[in-house]
FIKOLZA-1660 file (N, C-alpha, C; in steps of 0.1 Angstrom, whole numbers, plus 5000, padded with zeros to 4 digits):
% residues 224
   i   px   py   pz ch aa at
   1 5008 4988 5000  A  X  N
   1 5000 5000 5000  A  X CA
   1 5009 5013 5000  A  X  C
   2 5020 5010 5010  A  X  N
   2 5027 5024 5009  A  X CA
   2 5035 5023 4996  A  X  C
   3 5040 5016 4989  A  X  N
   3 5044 5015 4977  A  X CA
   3 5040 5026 4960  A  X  C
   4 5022 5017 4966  A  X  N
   4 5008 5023 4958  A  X CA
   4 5012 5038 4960  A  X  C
   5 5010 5042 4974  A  X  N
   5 5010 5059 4974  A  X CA
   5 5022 5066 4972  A  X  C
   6 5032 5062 4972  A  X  N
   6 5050 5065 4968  A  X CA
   6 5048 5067 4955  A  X  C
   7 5038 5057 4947  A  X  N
   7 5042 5056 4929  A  X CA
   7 5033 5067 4927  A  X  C
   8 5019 5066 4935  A  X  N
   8 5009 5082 4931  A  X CA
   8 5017 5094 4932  A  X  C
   9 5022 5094 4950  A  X  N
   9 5032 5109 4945  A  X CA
   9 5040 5113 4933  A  X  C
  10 5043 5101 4927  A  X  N
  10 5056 5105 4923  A  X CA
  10 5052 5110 4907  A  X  C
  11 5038 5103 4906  A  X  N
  11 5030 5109 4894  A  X CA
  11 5027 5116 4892  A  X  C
  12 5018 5117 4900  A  X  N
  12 5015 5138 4904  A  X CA
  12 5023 5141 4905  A  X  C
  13 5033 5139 4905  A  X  N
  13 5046 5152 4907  A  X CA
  13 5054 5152 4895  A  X  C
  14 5049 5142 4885  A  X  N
  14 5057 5143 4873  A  X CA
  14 5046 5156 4864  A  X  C
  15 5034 5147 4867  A  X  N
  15 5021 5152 4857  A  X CA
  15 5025 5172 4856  A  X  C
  16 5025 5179 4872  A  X  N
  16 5025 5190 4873  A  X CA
  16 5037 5195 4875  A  X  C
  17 5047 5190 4873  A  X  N
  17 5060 5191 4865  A  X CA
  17 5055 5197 4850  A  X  C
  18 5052 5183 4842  A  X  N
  18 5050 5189 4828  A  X CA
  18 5045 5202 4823  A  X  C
  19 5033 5200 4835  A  X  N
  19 5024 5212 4832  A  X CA
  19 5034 5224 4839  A  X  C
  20 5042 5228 4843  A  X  N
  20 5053 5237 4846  A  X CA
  20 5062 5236 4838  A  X  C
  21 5069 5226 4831  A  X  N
  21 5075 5230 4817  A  X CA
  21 5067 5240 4805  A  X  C
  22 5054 5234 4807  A  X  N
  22 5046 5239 4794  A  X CA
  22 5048 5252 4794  A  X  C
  23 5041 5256 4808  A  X  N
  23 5037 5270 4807  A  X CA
  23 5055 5277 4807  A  X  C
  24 5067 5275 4812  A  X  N
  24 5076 5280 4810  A  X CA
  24 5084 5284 4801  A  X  C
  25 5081 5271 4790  A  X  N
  25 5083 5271 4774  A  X CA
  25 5078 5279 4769  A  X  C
  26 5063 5287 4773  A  X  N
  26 5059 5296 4762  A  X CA
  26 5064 5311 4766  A  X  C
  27 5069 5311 4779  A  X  N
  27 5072 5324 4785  A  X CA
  27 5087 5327 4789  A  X  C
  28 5094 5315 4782  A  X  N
  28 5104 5316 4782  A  X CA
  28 5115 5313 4775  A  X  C
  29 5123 5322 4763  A  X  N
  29 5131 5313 4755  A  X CA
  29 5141 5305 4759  A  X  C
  30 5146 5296 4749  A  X  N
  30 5157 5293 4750  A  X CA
  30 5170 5300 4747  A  X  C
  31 5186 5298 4755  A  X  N
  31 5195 5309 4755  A  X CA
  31 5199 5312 4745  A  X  C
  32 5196 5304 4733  A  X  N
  32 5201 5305 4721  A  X CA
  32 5193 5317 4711  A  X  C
  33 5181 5318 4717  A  X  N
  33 5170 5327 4709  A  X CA
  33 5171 5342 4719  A  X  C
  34 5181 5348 4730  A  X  N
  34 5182 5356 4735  A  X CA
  34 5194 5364 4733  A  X  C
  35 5194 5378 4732  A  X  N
  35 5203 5388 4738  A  X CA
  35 5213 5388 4746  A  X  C
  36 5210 5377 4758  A  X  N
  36 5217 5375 4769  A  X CA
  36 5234 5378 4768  A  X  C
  37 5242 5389 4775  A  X  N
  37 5255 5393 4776  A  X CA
  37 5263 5377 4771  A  X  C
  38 5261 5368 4779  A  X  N
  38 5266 5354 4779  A  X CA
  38 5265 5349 4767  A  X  C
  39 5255 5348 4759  A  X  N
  39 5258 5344 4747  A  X CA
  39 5261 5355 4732  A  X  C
  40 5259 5365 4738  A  X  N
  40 5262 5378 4726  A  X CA
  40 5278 5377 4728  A  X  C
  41 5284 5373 4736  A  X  N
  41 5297 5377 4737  A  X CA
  41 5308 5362 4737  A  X  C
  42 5298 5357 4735  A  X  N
  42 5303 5340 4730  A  X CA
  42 5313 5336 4743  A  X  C
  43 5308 5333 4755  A  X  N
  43 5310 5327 4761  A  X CA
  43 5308 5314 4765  A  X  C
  44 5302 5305 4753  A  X  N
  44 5301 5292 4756  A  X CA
  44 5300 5286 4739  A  X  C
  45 5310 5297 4733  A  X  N
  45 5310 5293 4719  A  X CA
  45 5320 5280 4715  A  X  C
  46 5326 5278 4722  A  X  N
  46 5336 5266 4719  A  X CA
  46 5338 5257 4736  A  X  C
  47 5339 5248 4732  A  X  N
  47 5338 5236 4746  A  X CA
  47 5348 5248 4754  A  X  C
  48 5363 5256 4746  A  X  N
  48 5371 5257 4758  A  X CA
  48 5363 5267 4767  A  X  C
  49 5358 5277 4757  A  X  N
  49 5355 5295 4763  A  X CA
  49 5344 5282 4775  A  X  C
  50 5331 5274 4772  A  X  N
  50 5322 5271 4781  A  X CA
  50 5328 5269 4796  A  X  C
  51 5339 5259 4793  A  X  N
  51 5343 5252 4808  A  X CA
  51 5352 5262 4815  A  X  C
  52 5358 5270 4806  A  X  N
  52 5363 5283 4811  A  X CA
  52 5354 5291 4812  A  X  C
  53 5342 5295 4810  A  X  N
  53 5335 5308 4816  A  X CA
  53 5325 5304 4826  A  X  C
  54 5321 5292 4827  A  X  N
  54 5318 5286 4840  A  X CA
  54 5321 5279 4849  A  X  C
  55 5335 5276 4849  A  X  N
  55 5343 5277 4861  A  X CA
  55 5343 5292 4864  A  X  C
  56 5344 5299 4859  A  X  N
  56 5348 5315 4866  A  X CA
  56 5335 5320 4871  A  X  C
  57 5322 5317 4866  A  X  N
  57 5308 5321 4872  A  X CA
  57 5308 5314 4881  A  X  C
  58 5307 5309 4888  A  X  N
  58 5301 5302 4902  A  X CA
  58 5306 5315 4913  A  X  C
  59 5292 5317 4918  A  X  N
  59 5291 5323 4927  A  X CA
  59 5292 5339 4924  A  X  C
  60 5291 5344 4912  A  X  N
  60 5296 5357 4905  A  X CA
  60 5282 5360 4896  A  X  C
  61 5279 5375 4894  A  X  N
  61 5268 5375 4886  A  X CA
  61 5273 5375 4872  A  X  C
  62 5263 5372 4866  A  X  N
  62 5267 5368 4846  A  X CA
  62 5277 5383 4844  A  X  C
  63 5272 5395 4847  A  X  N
  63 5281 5408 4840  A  X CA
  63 5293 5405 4847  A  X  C
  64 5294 5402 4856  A  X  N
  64 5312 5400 4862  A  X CA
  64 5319 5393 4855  A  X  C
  65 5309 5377 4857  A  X  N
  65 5317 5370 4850  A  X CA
  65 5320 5375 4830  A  X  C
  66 5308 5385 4825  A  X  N
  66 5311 5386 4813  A  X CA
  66 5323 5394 4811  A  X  C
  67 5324 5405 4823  A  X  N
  67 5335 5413 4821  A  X CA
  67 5351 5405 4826  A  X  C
  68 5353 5396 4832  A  X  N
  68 5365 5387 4834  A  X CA
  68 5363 5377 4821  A  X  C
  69 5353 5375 4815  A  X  N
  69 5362 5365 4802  A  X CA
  69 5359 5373 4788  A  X  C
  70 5356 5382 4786  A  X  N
  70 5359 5389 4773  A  X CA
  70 5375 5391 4771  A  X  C
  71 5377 5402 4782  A  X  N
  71 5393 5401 4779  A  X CA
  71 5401 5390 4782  A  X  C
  72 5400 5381 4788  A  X  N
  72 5405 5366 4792  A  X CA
  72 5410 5359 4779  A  X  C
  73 5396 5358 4764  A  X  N
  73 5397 5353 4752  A  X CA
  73 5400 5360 4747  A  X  C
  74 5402 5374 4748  A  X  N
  74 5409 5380 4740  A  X CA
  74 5426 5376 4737  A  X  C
  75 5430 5370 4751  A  X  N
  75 5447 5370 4752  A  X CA
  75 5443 5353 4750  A  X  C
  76 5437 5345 4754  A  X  N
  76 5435 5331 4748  A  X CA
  76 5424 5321 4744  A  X  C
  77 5429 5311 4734  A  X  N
  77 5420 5310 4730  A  X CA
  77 5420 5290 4731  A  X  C
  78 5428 5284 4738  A  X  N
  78 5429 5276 4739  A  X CA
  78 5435 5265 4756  A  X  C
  79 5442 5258 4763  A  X  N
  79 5443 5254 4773  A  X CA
  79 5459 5255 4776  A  X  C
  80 5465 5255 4765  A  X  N
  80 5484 5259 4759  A  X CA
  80 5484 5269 4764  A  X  C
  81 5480 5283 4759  A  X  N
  81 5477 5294 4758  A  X CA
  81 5476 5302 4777  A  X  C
  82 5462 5294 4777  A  X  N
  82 5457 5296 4794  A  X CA
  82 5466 5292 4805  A  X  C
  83 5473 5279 4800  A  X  N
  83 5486 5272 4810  A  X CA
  83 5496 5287 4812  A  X  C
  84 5504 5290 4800  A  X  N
  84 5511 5296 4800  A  X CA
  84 5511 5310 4803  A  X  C
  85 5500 5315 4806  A  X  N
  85 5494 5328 4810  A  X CA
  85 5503 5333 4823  A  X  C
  86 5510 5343 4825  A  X  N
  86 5515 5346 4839  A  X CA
  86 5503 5344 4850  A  X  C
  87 5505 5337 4859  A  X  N
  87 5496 5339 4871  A  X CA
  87 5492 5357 4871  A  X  C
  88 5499 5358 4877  A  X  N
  88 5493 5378 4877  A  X CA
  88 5490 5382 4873  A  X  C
  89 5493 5381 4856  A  X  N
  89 5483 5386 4848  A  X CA
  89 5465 5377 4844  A  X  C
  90 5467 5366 4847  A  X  N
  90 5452 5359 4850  A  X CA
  90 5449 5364 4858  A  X  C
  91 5451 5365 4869  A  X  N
  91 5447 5369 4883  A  X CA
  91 5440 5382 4881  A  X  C
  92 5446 5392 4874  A  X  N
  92 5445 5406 4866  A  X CA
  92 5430 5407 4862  A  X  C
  93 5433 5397 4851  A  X  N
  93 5419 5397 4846  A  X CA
  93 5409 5388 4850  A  X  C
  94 5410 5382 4858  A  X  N
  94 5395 5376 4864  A  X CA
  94 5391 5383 4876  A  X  C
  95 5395 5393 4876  A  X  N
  95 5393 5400 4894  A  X CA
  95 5381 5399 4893  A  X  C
  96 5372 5406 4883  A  X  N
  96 5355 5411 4886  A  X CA
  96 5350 5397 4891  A  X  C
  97 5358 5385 4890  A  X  N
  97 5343 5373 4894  A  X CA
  97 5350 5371 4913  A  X  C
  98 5340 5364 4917  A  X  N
  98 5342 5357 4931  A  X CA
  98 5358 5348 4932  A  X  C
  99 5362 5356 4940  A  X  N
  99 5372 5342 4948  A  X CA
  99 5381 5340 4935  A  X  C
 100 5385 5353 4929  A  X  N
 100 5393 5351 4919  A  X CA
 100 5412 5345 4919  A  X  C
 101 5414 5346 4932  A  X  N
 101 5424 5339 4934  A  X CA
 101 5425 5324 4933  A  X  C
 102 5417 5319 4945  A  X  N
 102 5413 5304 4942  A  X CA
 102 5411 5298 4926  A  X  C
 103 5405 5308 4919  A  X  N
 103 5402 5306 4907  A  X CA
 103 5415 5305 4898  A  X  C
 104 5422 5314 4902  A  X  N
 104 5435 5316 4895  A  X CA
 104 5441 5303 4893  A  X  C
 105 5444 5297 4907  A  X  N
 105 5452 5285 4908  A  X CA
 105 5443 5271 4900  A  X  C
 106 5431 5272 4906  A  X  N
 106 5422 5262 4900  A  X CA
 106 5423 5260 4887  A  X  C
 107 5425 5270 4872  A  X  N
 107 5424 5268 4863  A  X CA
 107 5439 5264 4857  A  X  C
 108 5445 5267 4864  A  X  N
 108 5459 5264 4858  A  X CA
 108 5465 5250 4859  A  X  C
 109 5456 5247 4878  A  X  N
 109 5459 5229 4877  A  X CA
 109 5447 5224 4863  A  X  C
 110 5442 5229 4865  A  X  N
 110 5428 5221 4850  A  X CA
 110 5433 5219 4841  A  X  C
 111 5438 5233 4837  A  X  N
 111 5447 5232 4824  A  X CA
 111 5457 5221 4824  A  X  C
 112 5464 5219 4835  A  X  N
 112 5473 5208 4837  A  X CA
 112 5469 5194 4836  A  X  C
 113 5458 5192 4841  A  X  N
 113 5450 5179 4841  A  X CA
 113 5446 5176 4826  A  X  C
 114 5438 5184 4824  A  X  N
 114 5434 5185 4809  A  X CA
 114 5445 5182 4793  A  X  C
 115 5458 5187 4795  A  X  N
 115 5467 5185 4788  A  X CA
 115 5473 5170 4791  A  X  C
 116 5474 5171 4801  A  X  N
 116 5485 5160 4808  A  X CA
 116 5479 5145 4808  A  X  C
 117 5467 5147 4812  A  X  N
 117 5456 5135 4817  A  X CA
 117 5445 5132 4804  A  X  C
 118 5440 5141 4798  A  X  N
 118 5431 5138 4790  A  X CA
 118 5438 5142 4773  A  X  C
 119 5448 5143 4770  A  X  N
 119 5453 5145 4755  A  X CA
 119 5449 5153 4752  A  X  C
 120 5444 5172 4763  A  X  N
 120 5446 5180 4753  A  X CA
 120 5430 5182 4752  A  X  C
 121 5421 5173 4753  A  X  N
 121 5404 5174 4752  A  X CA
 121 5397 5177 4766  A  X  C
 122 5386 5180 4767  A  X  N
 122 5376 5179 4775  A  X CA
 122 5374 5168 4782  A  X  C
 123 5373 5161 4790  A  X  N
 123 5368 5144 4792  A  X CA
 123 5349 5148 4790  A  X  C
 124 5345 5138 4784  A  X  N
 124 5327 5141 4778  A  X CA
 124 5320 5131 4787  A  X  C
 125 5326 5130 4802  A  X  N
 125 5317 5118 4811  A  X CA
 125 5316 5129 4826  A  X  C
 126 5309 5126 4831  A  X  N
 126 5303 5133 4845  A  X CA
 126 5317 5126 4851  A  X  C
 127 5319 5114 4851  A  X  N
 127 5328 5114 4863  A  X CA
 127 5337 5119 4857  A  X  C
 128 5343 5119 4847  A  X  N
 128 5356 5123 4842  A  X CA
 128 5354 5140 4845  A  X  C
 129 5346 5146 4842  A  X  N
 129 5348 5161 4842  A  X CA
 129 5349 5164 4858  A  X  C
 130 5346 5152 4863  A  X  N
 130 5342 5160 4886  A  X CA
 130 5356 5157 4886  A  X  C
 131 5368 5151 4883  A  X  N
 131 5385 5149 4883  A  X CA
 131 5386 5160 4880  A  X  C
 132 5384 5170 4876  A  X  N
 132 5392 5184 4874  A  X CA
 132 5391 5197 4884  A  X  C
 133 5400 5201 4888  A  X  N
 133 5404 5213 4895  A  X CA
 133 5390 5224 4899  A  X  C
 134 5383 5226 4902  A  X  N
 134 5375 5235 4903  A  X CA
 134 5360 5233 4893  A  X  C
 135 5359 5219 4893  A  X  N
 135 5347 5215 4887  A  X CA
 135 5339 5205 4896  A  X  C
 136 5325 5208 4900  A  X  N
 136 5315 5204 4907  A  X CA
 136 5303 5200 4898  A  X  C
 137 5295 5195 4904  A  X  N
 137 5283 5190 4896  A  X CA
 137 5276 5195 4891  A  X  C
 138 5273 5209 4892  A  X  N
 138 5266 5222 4885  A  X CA
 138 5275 5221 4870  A  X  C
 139 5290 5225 4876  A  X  N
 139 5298 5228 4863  A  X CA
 139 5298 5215 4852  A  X  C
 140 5294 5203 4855  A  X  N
 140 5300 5188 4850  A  X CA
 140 5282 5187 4841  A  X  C
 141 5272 5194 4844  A  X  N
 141 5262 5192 4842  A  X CA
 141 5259 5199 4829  A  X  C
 142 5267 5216 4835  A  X  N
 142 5263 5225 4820  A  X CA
 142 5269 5221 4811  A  X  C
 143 5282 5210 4812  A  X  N
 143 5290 5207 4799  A  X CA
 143 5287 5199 4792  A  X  C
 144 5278 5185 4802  A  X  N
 144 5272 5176 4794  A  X CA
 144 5259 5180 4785  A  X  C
 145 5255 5188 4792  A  X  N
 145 5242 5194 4785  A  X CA
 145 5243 5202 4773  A  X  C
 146 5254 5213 4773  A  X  N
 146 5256 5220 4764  A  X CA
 146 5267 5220 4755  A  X  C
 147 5276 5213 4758  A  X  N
 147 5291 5208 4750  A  X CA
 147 5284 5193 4742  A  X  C
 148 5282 5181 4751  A  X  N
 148 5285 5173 4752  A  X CA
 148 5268 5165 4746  A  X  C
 149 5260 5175 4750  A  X  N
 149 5247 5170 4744  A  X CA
 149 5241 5158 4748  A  X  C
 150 5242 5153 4765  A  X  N
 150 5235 5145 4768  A  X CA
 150 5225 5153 4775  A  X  C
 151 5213 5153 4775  A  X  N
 151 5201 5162 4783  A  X CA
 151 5202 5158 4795  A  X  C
 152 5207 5171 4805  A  X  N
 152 5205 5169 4820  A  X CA
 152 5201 5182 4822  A  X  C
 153 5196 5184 4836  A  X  N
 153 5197 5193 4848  A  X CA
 153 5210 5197 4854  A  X  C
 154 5209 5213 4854  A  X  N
 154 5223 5216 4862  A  X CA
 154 5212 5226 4872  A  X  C
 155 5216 5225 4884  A  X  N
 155 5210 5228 4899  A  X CA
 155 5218 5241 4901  A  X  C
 156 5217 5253 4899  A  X  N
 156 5222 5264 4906  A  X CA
 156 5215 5271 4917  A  X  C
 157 5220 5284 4925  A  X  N
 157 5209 5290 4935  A  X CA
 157 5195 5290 4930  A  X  C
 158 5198 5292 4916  A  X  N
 158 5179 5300 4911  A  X CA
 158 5172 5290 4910  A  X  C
 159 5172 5281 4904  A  X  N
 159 5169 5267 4903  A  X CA
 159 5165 5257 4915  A  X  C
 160 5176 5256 4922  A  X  N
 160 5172 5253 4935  A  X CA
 160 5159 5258 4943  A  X  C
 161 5158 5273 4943  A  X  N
 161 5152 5279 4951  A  X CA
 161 5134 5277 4942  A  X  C
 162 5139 5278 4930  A  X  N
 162 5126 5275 4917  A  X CA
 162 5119 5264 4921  A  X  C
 163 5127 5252 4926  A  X  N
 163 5119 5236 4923  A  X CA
 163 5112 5235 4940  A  X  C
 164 5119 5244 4949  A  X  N
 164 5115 5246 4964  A  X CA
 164 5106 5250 4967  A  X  C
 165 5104 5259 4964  A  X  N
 165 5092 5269 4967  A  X CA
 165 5078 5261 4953  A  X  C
 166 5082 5258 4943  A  X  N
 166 5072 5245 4937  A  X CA
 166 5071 5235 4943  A  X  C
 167 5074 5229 4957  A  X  N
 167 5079 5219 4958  A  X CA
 167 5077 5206 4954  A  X  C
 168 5086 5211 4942  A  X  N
 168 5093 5199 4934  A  X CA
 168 5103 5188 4942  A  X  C
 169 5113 5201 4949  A  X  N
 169 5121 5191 4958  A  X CA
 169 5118 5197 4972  A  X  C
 170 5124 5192 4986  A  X  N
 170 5126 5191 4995  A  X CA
 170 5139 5192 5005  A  X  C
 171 5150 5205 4994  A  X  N
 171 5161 5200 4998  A  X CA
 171 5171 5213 5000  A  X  C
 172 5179 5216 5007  A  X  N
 172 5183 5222 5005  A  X CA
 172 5200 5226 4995  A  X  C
 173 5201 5210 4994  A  X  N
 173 5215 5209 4985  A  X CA
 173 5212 5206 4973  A  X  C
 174 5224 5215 4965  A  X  N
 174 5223 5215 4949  A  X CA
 174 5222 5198 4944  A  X  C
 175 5230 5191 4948  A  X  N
 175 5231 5183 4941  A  X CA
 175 5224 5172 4942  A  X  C
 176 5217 5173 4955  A  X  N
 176 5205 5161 4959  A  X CA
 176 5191 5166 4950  A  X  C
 177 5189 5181 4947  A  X  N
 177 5179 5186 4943  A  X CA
 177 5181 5182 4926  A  X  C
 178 5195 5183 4922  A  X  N
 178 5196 5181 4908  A  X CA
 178 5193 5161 4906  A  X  C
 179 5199 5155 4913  A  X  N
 179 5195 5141 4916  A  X CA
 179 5175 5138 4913  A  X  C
 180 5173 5145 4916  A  X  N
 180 5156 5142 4920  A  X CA
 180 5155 5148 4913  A  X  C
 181 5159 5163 4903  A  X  N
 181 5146 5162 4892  A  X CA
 181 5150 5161 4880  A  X  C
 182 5163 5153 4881  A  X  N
 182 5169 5146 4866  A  X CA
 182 5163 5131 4866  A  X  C
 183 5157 5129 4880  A  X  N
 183 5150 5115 4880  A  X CA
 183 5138 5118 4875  A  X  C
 184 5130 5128 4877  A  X  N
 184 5119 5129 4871  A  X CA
 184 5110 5141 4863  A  X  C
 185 5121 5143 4856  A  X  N
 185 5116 5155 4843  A  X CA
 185 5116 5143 4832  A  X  C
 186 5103 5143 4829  A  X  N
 186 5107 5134 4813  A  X CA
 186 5116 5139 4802  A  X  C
 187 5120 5135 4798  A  X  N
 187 5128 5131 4785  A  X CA
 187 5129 5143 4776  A  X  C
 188 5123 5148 4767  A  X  N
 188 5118 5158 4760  A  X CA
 188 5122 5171 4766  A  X  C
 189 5118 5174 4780  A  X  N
 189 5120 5188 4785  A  X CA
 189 5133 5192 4790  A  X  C
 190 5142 5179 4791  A  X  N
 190 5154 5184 4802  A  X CA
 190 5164 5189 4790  A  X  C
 191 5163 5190 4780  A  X  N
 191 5175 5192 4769  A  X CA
 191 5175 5214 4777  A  X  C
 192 5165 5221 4772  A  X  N
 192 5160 5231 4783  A  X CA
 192 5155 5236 4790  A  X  C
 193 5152 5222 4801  A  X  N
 193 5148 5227 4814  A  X CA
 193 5155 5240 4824  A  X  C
 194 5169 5236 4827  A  X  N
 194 5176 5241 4829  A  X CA
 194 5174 5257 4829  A  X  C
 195 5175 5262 4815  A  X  N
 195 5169 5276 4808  A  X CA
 195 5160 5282 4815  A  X  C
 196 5150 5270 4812  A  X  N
 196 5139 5279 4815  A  X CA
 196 5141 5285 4833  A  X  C
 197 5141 5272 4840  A  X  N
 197 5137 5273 4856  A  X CA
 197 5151 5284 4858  A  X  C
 198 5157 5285 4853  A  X  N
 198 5169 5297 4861  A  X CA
 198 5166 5312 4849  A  X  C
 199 5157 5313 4846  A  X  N
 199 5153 5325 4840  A  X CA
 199 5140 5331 4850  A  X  C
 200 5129 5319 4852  A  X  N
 200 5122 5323 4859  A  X CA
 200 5125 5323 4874  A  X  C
 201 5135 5318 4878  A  X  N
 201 5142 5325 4895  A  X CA
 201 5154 5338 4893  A  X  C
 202 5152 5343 4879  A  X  N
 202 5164 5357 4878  A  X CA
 202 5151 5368 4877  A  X  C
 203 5138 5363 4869  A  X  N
 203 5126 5375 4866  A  X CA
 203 5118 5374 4875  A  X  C
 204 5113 5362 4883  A  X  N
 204 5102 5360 4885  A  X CA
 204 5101 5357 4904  A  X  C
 205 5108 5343 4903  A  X  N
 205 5105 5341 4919  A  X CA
 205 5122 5341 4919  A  X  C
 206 5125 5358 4923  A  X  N
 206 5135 5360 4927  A  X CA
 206 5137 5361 4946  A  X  C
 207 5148 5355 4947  A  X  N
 207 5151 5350 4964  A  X CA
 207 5146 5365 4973  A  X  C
 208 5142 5377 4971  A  X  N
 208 5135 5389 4974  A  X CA
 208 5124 5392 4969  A  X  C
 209 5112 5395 4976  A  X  N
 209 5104 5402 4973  A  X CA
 209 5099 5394 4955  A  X  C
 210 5095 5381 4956  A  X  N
 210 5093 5373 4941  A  X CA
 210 5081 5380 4939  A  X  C
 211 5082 5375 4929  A  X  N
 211 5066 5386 4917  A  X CA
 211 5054 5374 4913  A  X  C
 212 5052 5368 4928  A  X  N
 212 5043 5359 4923  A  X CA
 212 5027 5364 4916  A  X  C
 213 5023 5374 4918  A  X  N
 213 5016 5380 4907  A  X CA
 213 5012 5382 4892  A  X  C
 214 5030 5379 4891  A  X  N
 214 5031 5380 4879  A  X CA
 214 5035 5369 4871  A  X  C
 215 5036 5357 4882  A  X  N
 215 5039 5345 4876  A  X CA
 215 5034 5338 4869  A  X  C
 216 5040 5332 4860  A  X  N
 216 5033 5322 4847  A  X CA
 216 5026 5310 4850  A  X  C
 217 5035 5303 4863  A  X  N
 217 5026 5294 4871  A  X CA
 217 5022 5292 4885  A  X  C
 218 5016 5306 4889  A  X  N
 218 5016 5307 4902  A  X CA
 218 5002 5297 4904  A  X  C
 219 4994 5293 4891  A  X  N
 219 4982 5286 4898  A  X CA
 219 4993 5265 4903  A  X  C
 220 4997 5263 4898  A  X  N
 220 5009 5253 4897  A  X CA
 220 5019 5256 4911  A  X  C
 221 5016 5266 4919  A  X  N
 221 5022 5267 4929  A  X CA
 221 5016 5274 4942  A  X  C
 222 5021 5263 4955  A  X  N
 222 5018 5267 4967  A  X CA
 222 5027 5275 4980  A  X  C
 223 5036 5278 4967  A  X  N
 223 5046 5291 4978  A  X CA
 223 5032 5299 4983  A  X  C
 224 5023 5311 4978  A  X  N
 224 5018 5317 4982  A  X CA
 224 5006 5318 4982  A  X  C
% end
């Protein structure tokens, strides 16, 4: 019996899932069909600029991080290039994002790893990309998804806080929350799920004062 009602939850919670893709899909493009600083300035135009412009985002807003990797690819354009960079002068130009020191060092062992360990490529597997220097399950997620073209979920603050206040999940860790709704977003929507749910926690159900008034699925939701 408790089985029986484990499998109903988990229906209903797919069923009004979908029905929260729907409505997000029409209210919200994908990044490819936007303006966004991030993709006008080709920050995820080639595998390297992606894994390099989001290692430098975490925890930094997109204009920071846009303004640390414009001039970044301006001086490189490859992992040779990035290795050989003086620390100081990297250091230089990543100032505008978070914890740009740590970052400093972080990319240069990657670079190391990457040349040394992987011949020079990307590794194109979740475990292989969590082996590198300053890459976590968020980062391992955007690359499969957008480099690498296996459809997942990548769990950031907005996202998290998106599937919470829907409760979708029950959690307050990224990566248990990304766990649960890569288990149960059907097929079709996760290519950009992602998009959508971190568009509508940057306009919508923002972590202040959210605009559930204005929301596309506030009937689909019991935050308020």
């Amino acid at each position: 019996m408790h089985d029986q009602k484990h499998f109903s939850d988990i229906s209903s919670k797919v069923h009004r899932l979908e029905l929260i893709y729907e409505q997000l899909s029409r209210n919200y493009p994908t990044f490819d069909q936007t303006d966004d600083p991030w993709m006008t300035n080709g920050l995820s135009s080639t595998p390297f600029r992606c894994l390099v412009s989001v290692c430098l985002s975490t925890m930094t807003i997109t204009p920071r991080a846009v303004k640390a990797c414009v001039p970044l690819f301006e001086r490189v354009s490859n992992f040779e290039e990035l290795l050989a960079l003086d620390d100081e002068a990297l250091r230089t130009i990543i100032k505008p994002v978070a914890h740009y020191n740590r970052k400093t060092t972080n990319l240069k062992i990657m670079c190391q790893q990457i040349l040394q360990d992987f011949g020079g490529r990307i590794p194109d597997t979740h475990q292989d990309l969590m082996k590198l220097q300053g890459v976590g399950r968020k980062v391992a997620d955007i690359m499969m998804n957008f480099i690498f073209h296996e459809d997942t979920i990548a769990v950031d603050t907005h996202v998290l806080r998106v599937l919470n206040r829907l409760d979708i999940v029950h959690t307050s860790v990224a990566e248990a929350a990304a766990d649960q709704i890569n288990g149960i977003t059907p097929a079709h929507y996760k290519r950009h799920a992602h998009e959508w749910l971190i568009q509508h926690g940057m306009q919508a159900c923002t972590a202040r004062r959210p605009r559930c008034g204005a929301c596309c699925i506030s009937e689909l939701c019991s935050y308020r």
